[in-house]
VEXMARDO-564395 format. One line per 4 residues: number of its first residue (from 1); for each residue y, z, x of C-alpha. Coordinates in nm, 4 decimals, padded with zeros to 6 digits, m for minus. Each point is the difference from the previous one (the first is absolute). Last residue first. Layout:
N
NUM) Y Z X; ...
END
This chain:
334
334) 14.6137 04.8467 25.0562; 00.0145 00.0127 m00.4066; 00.0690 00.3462 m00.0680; m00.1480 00.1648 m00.3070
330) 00.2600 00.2952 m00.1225; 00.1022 m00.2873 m00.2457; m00.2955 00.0738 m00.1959; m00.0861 m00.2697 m00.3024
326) 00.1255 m00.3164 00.1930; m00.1443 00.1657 00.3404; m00.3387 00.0026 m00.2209; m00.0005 m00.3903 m00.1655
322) m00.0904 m00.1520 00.3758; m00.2386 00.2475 00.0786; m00.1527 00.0397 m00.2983; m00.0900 m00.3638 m00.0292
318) m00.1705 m00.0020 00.2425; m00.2327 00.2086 m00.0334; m00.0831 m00.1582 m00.3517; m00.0834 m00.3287 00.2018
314) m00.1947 00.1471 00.1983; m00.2041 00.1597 m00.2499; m00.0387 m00.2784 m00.2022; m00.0264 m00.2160 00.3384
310) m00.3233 00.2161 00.0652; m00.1659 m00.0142 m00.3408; 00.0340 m00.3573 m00.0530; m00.1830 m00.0289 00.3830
306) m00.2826 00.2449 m00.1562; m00.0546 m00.0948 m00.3346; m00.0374 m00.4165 00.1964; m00.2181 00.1403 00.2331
302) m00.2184 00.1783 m00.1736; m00.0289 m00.3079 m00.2121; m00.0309 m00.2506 00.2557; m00.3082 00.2110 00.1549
298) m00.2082 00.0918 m00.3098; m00.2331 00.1932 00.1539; m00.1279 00.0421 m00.3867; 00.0523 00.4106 00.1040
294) 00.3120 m00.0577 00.1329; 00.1407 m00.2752 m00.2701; m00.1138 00.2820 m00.2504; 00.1639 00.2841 00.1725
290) 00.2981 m00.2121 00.0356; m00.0080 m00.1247 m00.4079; 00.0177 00.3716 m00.1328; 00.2756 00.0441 00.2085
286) 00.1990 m00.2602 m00.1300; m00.0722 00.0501 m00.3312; m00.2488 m00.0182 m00.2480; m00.0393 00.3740 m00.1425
282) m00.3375 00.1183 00.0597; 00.1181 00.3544 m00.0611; m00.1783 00.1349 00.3079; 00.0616 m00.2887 00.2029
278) 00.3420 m00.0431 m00.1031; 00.1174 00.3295 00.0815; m00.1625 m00.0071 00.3520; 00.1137 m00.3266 00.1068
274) 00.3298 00.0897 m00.1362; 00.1996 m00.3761 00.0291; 00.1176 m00.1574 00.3466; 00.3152 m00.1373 m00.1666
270) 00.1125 00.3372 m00.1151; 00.0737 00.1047 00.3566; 00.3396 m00.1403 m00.0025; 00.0566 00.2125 m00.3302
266) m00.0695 00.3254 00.2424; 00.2144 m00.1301 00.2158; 00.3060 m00.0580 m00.2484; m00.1185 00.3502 m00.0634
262) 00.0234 00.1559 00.2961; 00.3915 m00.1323 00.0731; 00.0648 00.1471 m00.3347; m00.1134 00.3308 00.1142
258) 00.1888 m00.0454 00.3526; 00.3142 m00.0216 m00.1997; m00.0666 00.2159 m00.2921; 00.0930 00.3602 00.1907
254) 00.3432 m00.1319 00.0226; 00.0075 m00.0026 m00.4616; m00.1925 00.3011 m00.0362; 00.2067 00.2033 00.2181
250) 00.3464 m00.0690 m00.0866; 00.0751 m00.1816 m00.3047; m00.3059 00.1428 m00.2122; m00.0517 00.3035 00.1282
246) 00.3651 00.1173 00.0976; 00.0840 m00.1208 m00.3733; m00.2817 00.1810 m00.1762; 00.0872 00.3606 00.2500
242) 00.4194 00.0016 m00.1269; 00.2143 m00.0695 00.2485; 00.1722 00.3975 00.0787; 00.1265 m00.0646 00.3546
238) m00.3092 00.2229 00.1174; m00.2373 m00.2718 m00.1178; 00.1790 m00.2859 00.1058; 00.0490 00.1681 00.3709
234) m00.3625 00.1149 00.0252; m00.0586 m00.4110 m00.0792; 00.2329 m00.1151 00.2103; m00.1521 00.1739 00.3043
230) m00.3612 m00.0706 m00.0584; m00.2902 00.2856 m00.0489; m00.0253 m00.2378 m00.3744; m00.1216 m00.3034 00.1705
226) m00.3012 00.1386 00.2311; m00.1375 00.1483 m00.3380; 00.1073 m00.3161 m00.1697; m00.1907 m00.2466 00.2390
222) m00.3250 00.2463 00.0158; m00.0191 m00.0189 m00.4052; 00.0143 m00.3762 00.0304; m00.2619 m00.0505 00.2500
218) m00.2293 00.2490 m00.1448; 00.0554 m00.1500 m00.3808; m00.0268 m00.3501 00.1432; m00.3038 00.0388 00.1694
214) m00.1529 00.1482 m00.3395; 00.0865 m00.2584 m00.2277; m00.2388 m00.2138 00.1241; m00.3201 00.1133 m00.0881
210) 00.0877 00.0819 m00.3568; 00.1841 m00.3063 m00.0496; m00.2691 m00.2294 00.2015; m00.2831 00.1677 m00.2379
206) 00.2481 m00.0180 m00.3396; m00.0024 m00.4019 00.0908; m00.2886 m00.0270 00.0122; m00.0584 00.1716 m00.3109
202) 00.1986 m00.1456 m00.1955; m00.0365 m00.3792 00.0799; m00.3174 m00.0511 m00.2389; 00.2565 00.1079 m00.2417
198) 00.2930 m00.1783 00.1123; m00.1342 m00.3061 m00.0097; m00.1933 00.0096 m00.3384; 00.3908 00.0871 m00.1710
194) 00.0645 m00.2988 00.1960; m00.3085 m00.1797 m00.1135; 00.0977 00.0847 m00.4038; 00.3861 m00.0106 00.0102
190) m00.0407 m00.3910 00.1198; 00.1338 m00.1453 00.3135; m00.3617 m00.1493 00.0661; m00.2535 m00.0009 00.1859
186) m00.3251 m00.0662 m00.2046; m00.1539 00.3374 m00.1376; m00.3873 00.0116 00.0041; m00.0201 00.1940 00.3209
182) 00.2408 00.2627 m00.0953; 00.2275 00.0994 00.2709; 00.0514 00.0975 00.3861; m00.3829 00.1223 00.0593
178) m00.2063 00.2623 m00.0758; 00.1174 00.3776 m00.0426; 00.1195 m00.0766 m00.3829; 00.1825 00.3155 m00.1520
174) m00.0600 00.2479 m00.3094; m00.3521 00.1271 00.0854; 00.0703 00.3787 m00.0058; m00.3033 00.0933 00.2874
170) m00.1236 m00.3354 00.0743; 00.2914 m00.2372 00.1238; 00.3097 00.2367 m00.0415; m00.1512 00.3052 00.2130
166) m00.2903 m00.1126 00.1670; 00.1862 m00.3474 00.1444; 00.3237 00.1941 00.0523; m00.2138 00.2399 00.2318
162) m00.1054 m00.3205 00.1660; 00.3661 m00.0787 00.1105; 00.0869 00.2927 00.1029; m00.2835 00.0167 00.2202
158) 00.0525 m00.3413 00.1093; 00.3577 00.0530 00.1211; m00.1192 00.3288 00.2193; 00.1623 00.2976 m00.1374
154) 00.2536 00.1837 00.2712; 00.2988 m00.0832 m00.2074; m00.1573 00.1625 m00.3253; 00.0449 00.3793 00.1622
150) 00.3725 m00.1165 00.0791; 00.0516 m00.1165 m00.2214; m00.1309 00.3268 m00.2247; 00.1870 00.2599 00.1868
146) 00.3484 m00.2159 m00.0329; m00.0267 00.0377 m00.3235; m00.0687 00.3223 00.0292; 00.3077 00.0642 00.1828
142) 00.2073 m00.2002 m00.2167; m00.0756 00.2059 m00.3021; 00.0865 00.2853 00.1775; 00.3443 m00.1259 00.1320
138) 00.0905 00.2048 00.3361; 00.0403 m00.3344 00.2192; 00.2354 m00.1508 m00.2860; 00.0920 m00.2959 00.2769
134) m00.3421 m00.0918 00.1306; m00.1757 00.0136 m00.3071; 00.2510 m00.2214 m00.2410; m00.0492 m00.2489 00.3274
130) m00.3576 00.0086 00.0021; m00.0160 m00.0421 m00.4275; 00.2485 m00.2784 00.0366; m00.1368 m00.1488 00.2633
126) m00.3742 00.0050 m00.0706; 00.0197 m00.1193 m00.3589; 00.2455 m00.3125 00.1370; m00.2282 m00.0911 00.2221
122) m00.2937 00.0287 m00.1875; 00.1304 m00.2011 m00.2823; 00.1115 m00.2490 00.2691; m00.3086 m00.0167 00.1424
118) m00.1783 m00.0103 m00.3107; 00.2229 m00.3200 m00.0969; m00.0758 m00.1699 00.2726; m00.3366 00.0752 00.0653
114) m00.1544 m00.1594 m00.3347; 00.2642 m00.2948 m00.0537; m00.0476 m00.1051 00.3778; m00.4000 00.0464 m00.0314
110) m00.0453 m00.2033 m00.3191; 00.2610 m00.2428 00.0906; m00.1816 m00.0715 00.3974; m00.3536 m00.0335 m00.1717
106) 00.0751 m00.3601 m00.1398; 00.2427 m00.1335 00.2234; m00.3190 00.1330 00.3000; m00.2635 m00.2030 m00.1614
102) 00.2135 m00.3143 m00.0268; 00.1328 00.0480 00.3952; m00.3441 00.0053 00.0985; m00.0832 m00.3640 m00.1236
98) m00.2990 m00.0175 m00.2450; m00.2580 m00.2314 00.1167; m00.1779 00.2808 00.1084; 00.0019 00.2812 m00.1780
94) m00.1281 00.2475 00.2912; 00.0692 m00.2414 00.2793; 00.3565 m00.0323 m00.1528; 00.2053 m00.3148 00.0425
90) 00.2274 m00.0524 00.2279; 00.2763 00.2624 00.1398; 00.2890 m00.2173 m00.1053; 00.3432 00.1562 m00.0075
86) 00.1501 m00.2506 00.1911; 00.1208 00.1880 00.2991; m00.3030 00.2150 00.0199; m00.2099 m00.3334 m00.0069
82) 00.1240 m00.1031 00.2921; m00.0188 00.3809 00.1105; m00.3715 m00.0541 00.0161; m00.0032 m00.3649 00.1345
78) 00.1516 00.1563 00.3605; m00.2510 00.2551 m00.0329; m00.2619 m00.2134 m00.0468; 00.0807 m00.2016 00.2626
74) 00.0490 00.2685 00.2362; m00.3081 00.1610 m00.0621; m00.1826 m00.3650 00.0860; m00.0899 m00.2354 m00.2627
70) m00.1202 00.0326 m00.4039; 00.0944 00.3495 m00.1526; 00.2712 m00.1715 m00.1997; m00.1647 00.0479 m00.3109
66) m00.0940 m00.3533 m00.1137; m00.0782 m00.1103 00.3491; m00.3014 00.2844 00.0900; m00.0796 m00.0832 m00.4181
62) m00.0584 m00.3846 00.1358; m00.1571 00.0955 00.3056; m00.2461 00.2723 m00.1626; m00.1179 m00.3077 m00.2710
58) m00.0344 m00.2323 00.2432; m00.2264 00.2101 00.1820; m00.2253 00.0987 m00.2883; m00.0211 m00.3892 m00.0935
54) m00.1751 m00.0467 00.3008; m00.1968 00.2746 m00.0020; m00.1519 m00.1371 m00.3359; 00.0133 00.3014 m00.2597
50) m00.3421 00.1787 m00.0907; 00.1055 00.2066 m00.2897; 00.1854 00.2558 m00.1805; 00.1473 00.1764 00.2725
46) 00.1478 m00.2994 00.1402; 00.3345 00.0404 m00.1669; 00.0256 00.4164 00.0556; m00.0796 m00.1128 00.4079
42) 00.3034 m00.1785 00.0162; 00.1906 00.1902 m00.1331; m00.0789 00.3063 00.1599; 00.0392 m00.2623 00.3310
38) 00.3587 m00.0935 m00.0743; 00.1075 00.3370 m00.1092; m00.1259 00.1483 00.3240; 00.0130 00.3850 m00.0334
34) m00.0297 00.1841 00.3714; 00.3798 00.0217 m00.0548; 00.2139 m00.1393 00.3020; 00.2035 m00.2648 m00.2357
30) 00.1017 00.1886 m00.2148; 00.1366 00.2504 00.2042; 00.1413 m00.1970 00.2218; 00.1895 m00.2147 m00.3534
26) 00.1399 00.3223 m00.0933; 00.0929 00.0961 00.3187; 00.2229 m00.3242 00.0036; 00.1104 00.0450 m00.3549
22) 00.1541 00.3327 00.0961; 00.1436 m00.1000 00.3232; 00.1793 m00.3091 m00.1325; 00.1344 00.1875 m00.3213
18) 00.1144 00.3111 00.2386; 00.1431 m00.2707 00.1945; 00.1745 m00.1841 m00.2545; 00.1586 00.3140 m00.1513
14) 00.1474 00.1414 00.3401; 00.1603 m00.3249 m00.0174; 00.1668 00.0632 m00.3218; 00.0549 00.2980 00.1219
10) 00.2071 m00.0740 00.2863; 00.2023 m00.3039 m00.2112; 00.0982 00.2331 m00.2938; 00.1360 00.2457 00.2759
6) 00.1480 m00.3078 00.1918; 00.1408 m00.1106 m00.3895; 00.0982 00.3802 m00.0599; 00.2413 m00.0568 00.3621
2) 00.1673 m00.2806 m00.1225; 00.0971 00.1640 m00.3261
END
């Protein structure tokens, strides 16, 4: 037990410094860009007129204060992961007064119900189809299903994506491409604006399915192949076990580890949305709302998708390693 805490301990600081490091290059990088927030600001509010210099001045030292890009690099840095702490990016120069945080709780369901469950449909699609493919080698049917992954796998996201457009949004009309649901539906747990949900959601979600599914066929099908060639599997097969139970109990079920290790990465990543996917499907998520914060120069906004992002990811990390040598004994905790 004493030595899983100093495992638990070890990557639990391995944790904080991949957070630290993260959110630090985050913050460069923000900071460096030839975009000044303050100053497009600025300049958007005296567009429309004459504006006493004066009053222009106050105006950039009171925003410079209000998001923490008052003071030396330090300083702001220092105020930066203040703010980190609490959970308070400010408000957002894009839809200013509204805080960041707001904006973010209200994109961060749309993406997290979107990718999650099309990740896991893709996972589990990929998997069982990889590892049917990589243990009945000489299956036909497998073969060519194998053909046609791996002809989709190669398919840029956005291709797939538009050819969904065509198909379902012109072609046979029967799906929305626009949006996450009805705009004249109030948000509610009603049959109605679910039922409008997963609709507008189809699509998107069938893009990240398609797209995704393909990694984990590959990876799967290569971790049976390798799995099969092993000792105690020749030895179950000659000793007469019959070919379901050696799949299931002996080759499917070790070749799973590193797959569900993938996914709870893969569900990490969730938190930093589909920029692609939601772009094309204009579906108000997280990713949606980082191209828009980038193009605004919304600086507390990119940060705030970013750093949530980040410790998302971290955070699933970590949590593999300390649930993984409680799932696979052959782990060793030195």
């Amino acid at each position: 037990m004493n030595g899983y805490l100093t495992y638990v301990a070890k990557r639990f600081g391995q944790f904080l410094f991949v957070v630290f490091t993260g959110v630090t290059l985050a913050f460069l990088i923000a900071h460096f860009s030839p975009v000044d927030p303050i100053e497009q600001t600025v300049s958007l509010l005296t567009n429309f007129g004459s504006t006493d210099p004066r009053t222009v001045e106050i105006l950039r030292q009171s925003l410079r204060e209000l998001y923490g890009t008052d003071g030396s690099l330090l300083d702001q840095y220092l105020t930066f992961w203040g703010r980190v702490i609490r959970g308070d990016f400010g408000p957002s120069l894009s839809a200013f007064p509204t805080p960041v945080m707001t904006i973010i709780s209200r994109a961060l369901p749309w993406t997290v119900g979107l990718l999650t469950l099309a990740t896991i449909i893709s996972w589990i699609i990929g998997n069982t189809l990889g590892a049917i493919a990589g243990y009945f080698r000489n299956n036909r049917t497998m073969k060519v299903v194998g053909v046609l992954v791996m002809a989709m796998q190669p398919i840029p996201t956005y291709i797939t994506g538009l050819t969904l457009v065509i198909v379902f949004g012109f072609l046979w009309p029967i799906l929305p491409i626009s949006g996450g649901a009805q705009l004249n539906l109030d948000p509610a747990m009603t049959w109605t604006y679910i039922q409008s949900v997963i609709t507008h959601g189809t699509l998107p979600a069938l893009t990240l399915v398609l797209v995704g599914m393909g990694g984990w066929f590959i990876a799967m099908r290569s971790l049976v192949s390798n799995i099969v060639t092993d000792d105690y599997v020749v030895y179950a097969e000659l000793g007469g076990v019959p070919s379901r139970t050696i799949f299931s109990q002996y080759v499917a079920r070790n070749a799973m580890l590193p797959q569900v290790t993938g996914l709870a990465l893969s569900l990490g990543n969730v938190f930093g949305g589909a920029v692609i996917v939601e772009f094309i499907f204009n579906y108000p998520g997280i990713g949606k709302l980082m191209v828009a914060g980038i193009y605004a120069g919304d600086y507390s906004l990119v940060l705030g998708v970013t750093t949530i992002s980040i410790i998302a990811v971290a955070a699933a990390v970590f949590l593999i390693d300390i649930l993984y040598p409680l799932i696979d004994p052959r782990v060793k905790l030195g």
